[in-house]
C-alpha positions in Angstrom: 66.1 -48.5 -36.1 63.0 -49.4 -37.8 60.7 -49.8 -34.7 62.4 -46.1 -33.3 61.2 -44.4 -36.5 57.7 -45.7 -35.8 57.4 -45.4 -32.2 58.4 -41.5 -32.5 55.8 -41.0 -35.3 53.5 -42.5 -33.5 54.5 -40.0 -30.1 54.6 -37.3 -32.4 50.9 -38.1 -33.7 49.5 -39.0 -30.1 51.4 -35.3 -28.9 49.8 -33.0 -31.5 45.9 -35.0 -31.4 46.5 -34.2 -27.8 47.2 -30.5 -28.7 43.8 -30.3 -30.7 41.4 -31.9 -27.6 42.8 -29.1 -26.0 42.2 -26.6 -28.2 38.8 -28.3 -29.0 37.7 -28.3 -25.3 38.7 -24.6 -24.6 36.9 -23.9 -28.0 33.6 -26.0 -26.3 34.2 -23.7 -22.7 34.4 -20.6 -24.6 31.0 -21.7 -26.3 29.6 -22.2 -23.0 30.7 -19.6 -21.4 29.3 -16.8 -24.4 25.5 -19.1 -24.1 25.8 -18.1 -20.8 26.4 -14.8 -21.1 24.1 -14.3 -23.9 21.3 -15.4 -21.2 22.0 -13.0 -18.5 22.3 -10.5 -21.6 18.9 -11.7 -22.7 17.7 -10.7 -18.3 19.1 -7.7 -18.3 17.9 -6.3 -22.1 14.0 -7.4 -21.5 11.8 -4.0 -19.4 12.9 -3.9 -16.4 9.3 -4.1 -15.0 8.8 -7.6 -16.1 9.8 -11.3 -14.6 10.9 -12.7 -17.6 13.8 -13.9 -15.5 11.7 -17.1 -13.9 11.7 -18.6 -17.4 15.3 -18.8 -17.3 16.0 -19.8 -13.3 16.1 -23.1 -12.7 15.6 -25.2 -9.6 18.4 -27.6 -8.0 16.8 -31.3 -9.5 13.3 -29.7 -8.3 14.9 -28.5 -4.9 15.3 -25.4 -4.2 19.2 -23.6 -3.9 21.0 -23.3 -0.9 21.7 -19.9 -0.1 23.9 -18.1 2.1 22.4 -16.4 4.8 23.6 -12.9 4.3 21.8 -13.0 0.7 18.6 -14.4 2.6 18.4 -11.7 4.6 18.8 -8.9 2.8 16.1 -10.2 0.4 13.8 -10.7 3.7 15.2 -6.7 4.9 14.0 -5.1 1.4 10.8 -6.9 1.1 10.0 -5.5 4.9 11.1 -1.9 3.6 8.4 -2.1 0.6 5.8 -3.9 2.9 6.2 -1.2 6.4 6.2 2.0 3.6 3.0 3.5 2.1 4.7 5.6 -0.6 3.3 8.9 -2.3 4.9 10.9 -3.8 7.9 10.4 -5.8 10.2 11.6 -2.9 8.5 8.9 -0.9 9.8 6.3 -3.7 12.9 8.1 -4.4 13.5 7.2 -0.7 12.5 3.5 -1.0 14.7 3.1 -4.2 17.6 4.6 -1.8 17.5 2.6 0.7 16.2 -0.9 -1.5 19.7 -0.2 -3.5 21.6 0.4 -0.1 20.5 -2.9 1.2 21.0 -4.6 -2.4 24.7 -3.0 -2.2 24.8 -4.9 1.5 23.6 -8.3 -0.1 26.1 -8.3 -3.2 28.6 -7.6 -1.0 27.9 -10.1 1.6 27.2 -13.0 -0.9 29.7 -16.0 -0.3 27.4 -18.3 -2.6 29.5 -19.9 -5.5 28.6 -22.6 -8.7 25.2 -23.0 -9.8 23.6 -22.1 -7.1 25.2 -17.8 -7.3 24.4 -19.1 -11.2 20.9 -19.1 -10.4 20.9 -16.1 -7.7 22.5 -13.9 -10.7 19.3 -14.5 -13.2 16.9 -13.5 -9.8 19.5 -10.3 -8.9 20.3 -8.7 -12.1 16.5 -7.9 -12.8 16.3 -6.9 -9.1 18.8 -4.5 -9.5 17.8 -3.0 -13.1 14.1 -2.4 -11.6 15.5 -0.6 -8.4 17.7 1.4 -10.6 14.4 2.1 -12.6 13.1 3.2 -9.0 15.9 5.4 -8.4 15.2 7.2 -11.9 11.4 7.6 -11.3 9.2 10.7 -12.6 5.9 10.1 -11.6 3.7 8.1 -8.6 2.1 5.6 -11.5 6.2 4.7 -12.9 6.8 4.4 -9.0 3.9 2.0 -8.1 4.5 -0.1 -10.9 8.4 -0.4 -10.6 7.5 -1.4 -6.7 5.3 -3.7 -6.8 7.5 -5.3 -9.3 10.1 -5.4 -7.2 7.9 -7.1 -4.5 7.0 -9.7 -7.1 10.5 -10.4 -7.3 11.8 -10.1 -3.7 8.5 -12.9 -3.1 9.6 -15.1 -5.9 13.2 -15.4 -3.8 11.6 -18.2 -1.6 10.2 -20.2 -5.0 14.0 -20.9 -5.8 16.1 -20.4 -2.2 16.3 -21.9 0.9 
């Protein structure tokens, strides 16, 4: 009767420290999970114009991340739309901001990437798409030159990180 006792406090011991790992792990993923987000906070907060975001990409163990070919070529399509163009005047940026967020709208949609490799293509896009919304929002020829060719720095940096 004895040994019973014992072996059901130990089950009931063993049962709850279970319950805490649990509780401790989710505690640990939820941890994660906010340094995570607080990074891509941290990308999308800094001036659009910059490239802060290469500071926080990372390569694959110094390789660079497989990407899906959709995602490849509609970075490739909107660097060609900045190179073929000459713009301006601010309608002639206005128009390159249009059709630079329609092809962006294409490539999100398209993506099929998933772990650490649409990780990584998330820190390059989400400054992509706050400078081509700075594009679409832009007053004069000087904001538009300066938003573009940051956008062409970071459409070029694409190939430093993706295959």
């Amino acid at each position: 009767m004895k040994k019973i006792t014992i072996i059901t406090l130990l089950l009931s011991i063993l049962l709850i420290s279970c319950g805490e790992i649990k509780k401790e792990d989710k505690i640990i993923e939820t941890t994660v999970n906010e340094t995570k987000h607080e990074k891509e906070k941290v990308v999308k907060v800094e001036n659009q114009i910059n490239n802060d975001w290469i500071q926080i990409i990372k390569l694959n163990d110094s390789k660079k991340w497989e990407a899906n070919i959709e995602t490849t070529k509609g970075v490739n399509m909107m660097l060609n739309q900045i190179n073929k163009r000459n713009p301006n005047t601010v309608q002639d940026y206005l128009d390159l901001a249009n059709k630079l967020n329609a092809q962006k709208n294409t490539l999100v949609k398209e993506c099929t990437m998933t772990g650490p490799s649409h990780d990584n293509l998330h820190v390059f896009l989400h400054p992509l798409i706050e400078k081509i919304n700075a594009l679409l929002k832009t007053t004069s020829t000087t904001e538009g030159s300066e938003t573009t060719k940051s956008i062409k720095e970071n459409l070029e940096a694409y190939a430093d990180y993706f295959k």
